[in-house]
N, CA, C and O atoms as a DFTB+ gen file, in Angstrom:
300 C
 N C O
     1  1      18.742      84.224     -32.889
     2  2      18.207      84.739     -31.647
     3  2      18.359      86.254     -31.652
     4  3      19.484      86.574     -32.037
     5  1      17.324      87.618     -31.242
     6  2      17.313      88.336     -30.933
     7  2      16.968      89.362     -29.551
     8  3      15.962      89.841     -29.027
     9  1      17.982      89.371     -29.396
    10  2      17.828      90.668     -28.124
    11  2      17.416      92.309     -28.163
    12  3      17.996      93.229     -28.739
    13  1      16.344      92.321     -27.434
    14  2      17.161      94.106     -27.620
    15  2      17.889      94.580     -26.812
    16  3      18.144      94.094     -25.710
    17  1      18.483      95.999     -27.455
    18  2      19.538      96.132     -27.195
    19  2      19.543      96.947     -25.631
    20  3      20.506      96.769     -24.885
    21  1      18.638      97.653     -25.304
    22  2      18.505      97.522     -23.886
    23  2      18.497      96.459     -22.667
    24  3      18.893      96.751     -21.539
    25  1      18.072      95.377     -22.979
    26  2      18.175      94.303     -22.191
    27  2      19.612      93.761     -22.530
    28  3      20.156      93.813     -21.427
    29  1      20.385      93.353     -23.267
    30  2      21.713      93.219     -23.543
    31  2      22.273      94.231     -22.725
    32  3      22.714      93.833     -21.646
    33  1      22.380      95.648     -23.012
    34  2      23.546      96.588     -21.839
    35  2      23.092      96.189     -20.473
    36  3      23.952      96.027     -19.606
    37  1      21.265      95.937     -20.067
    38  2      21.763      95.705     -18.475
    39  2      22.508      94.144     -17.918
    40  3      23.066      93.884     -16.852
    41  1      22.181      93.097     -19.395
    42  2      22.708      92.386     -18.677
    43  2      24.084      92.244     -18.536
    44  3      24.717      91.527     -17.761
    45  1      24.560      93.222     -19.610
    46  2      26.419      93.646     -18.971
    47  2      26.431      94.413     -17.893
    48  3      27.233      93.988     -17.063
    49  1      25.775      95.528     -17.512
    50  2      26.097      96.380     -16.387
    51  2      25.751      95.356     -15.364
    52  3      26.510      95.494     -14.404
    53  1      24.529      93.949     -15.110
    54  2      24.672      92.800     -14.177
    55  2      26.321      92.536     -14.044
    56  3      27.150      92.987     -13.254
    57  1      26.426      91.634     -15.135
    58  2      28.312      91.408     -15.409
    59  2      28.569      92.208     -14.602
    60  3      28.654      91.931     -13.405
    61  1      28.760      93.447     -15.119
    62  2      30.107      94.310     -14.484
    63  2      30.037      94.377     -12.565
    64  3      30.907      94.470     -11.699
    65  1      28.906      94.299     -12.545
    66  2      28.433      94.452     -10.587
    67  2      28.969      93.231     -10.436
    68  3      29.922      93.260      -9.658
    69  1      28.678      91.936     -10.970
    70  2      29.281      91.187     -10.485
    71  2      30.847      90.601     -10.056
    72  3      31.400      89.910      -9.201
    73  1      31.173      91.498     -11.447
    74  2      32.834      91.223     -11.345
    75  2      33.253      92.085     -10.360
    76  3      34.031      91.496      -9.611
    77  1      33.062      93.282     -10.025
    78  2      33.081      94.621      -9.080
    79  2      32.864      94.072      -7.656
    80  3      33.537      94.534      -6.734
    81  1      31.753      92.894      -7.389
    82  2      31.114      92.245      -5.977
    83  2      32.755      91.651      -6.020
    84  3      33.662      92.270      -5.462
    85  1      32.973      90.406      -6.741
    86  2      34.170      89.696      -6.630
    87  2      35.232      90.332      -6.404
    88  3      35.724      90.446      -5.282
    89  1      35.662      90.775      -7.362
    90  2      36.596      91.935      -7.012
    91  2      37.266      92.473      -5.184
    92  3      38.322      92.350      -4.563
    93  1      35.870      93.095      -4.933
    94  2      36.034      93.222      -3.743
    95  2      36.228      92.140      -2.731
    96  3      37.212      92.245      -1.999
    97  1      35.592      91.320      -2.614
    98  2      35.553      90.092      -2.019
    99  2      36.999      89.414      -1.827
   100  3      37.501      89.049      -0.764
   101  1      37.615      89.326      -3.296
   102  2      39.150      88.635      -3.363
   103  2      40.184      89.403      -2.524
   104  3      40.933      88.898      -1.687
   105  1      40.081      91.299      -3.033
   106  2      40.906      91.790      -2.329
   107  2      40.755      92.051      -1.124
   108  3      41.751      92.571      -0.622
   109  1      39.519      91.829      -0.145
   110  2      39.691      91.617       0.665
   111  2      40.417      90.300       1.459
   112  3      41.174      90.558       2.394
   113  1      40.184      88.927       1.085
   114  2      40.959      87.777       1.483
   115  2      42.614      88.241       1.174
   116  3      43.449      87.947       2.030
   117  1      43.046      88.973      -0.079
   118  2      44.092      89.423      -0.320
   119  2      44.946      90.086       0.894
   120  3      46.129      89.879       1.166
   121  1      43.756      91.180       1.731
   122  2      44.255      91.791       2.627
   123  2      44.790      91.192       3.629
   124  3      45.927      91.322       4.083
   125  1      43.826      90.439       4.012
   126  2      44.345      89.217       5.415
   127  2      45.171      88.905       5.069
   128  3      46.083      89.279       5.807
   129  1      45.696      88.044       3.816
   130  2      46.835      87.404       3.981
   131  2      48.340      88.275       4.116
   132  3      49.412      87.856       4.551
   133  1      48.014      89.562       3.607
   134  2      48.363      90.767       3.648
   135  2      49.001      91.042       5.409
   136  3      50.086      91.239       5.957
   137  1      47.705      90.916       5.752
   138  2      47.785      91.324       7.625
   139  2      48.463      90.118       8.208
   140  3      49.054      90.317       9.269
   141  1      48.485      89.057       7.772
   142  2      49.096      88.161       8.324
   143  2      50.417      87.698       8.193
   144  3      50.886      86.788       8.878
   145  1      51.035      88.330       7.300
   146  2      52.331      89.136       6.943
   147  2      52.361      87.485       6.048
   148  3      53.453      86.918       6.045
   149  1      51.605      87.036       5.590
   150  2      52.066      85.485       4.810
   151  2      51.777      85.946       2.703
   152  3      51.039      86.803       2.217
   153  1      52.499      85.175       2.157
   154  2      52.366      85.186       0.935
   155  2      51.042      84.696       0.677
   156  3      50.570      83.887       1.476
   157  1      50.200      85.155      -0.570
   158  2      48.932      84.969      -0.933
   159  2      49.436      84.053      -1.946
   160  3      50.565      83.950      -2.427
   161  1      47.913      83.141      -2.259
   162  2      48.050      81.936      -3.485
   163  2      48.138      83.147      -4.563
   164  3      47.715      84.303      -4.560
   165  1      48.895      82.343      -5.509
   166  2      49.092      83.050      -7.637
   167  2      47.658      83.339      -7.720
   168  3      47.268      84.446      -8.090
   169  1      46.544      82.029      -7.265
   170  2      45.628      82.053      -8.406
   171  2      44.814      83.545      -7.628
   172  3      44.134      84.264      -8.361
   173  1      44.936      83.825      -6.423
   174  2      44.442      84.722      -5.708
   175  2      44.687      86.184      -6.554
   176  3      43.733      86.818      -7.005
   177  1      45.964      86.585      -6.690
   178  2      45.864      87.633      -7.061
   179  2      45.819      87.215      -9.048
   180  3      46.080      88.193      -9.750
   181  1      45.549      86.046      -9.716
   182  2      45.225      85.832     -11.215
   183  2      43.995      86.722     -11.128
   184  3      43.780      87.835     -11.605
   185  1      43.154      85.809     -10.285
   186  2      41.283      86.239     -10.699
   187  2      41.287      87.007     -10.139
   188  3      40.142      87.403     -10.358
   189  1      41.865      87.978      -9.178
   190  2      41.431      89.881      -9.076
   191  2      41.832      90.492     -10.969
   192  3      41.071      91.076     -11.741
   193  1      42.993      90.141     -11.145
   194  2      43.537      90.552     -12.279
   195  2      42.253      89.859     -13.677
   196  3      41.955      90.544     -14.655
   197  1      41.828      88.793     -13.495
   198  2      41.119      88.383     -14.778
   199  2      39.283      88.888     -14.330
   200  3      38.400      88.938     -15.185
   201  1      39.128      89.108     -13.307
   202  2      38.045      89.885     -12.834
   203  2      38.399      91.539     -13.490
   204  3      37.629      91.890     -14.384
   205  1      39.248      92.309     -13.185
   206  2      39.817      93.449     -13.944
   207  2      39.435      93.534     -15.268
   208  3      38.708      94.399     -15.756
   209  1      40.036      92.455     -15.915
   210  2      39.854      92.340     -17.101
   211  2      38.581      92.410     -17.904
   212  3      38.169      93.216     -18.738
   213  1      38.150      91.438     -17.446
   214  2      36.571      91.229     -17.783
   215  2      35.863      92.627     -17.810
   216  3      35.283      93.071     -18.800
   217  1      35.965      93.184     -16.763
   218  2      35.086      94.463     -16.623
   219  2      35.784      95.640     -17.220
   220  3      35.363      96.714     -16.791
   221  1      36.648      95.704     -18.011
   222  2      37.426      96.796     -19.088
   223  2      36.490      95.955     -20.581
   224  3      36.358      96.635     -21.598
   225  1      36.002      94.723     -20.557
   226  2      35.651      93.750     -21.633
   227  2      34.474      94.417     -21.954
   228  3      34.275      94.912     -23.063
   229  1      33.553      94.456     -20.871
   230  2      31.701      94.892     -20.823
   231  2      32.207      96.226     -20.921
   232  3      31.626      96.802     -21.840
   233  1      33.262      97.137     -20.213
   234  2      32.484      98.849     -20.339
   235  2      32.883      98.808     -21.831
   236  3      31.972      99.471     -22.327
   237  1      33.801      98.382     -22.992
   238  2      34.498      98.488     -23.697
   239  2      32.651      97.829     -24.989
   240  3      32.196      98.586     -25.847
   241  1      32.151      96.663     -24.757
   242  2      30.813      96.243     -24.941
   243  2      30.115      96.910     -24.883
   244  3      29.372      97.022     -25.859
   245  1      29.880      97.880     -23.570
   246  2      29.044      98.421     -23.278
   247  2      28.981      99.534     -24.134
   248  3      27.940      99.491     -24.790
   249  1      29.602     100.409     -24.365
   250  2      29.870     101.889     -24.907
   251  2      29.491     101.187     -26.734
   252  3      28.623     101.710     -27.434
   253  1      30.275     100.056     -27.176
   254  2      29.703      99.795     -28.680
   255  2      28.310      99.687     -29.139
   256  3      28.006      99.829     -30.324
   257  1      27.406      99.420     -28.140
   258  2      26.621      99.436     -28.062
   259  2      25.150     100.678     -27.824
   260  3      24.032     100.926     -28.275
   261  1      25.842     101.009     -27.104
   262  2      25.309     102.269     -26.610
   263  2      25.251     103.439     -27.946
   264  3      24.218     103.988     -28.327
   265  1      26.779     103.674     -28.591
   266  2      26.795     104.162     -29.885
   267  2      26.370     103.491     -31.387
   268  3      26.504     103.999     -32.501
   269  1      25.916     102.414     -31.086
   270  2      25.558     101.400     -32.383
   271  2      24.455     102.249     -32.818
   272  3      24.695     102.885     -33.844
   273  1      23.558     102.382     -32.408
   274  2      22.016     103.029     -32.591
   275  2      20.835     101.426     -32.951
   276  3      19.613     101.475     -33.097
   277  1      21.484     100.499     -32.992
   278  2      20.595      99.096     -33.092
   279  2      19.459      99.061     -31.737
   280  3      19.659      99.020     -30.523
   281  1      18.358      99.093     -32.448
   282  2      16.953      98.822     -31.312
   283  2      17.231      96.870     -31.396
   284  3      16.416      96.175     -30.789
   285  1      17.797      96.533     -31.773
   286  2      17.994      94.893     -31.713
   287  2      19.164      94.339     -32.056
   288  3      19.690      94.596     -33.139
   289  1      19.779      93.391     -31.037
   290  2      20.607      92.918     -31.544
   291  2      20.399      90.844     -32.117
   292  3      19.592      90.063     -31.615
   293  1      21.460      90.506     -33.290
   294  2      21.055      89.368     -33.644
   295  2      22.328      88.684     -33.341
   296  3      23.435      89.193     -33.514
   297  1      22.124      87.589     -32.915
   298  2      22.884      86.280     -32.403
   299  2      23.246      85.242     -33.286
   300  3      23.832      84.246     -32.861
């Protein structure tokens, strides 16, 4: 299978908005529980942290790419 390599970076910079949407989303529920002076679930603050992750994954993707000089990539 081949991609090019422009359509591959946006569909990481998609990724990355998405993890960035979530992101926000979690730490906000984070906050409430925050305001409500109560302990938050593990898995609550896991997936802010594995959301983090992910998106150090794509800019880290992203940039190999960007410097590759490949008009195509193969699968």
């Amino acid at each position: 299978m081949q991609i090019k390599t422009n359509e591959l970076i946006e569909i990481l910079k998609n990724s990355r908005t998405h993890s960035l949407e979530r992101i926000k989303a979690l730490e906000l529920n984070l906050f409430k529980y925050k305001q409500a002076n109560t302990k938050p679930p593990q898995r609550l603050t896991e997936r802010i942290t594995t959301h983090k992750e992910r998106i150090e994954t794509i800019k880290t993707l992203e940039d190999e790419l960007k410097h590759s000089g490949n008009e195509v990539c193969k699968f």
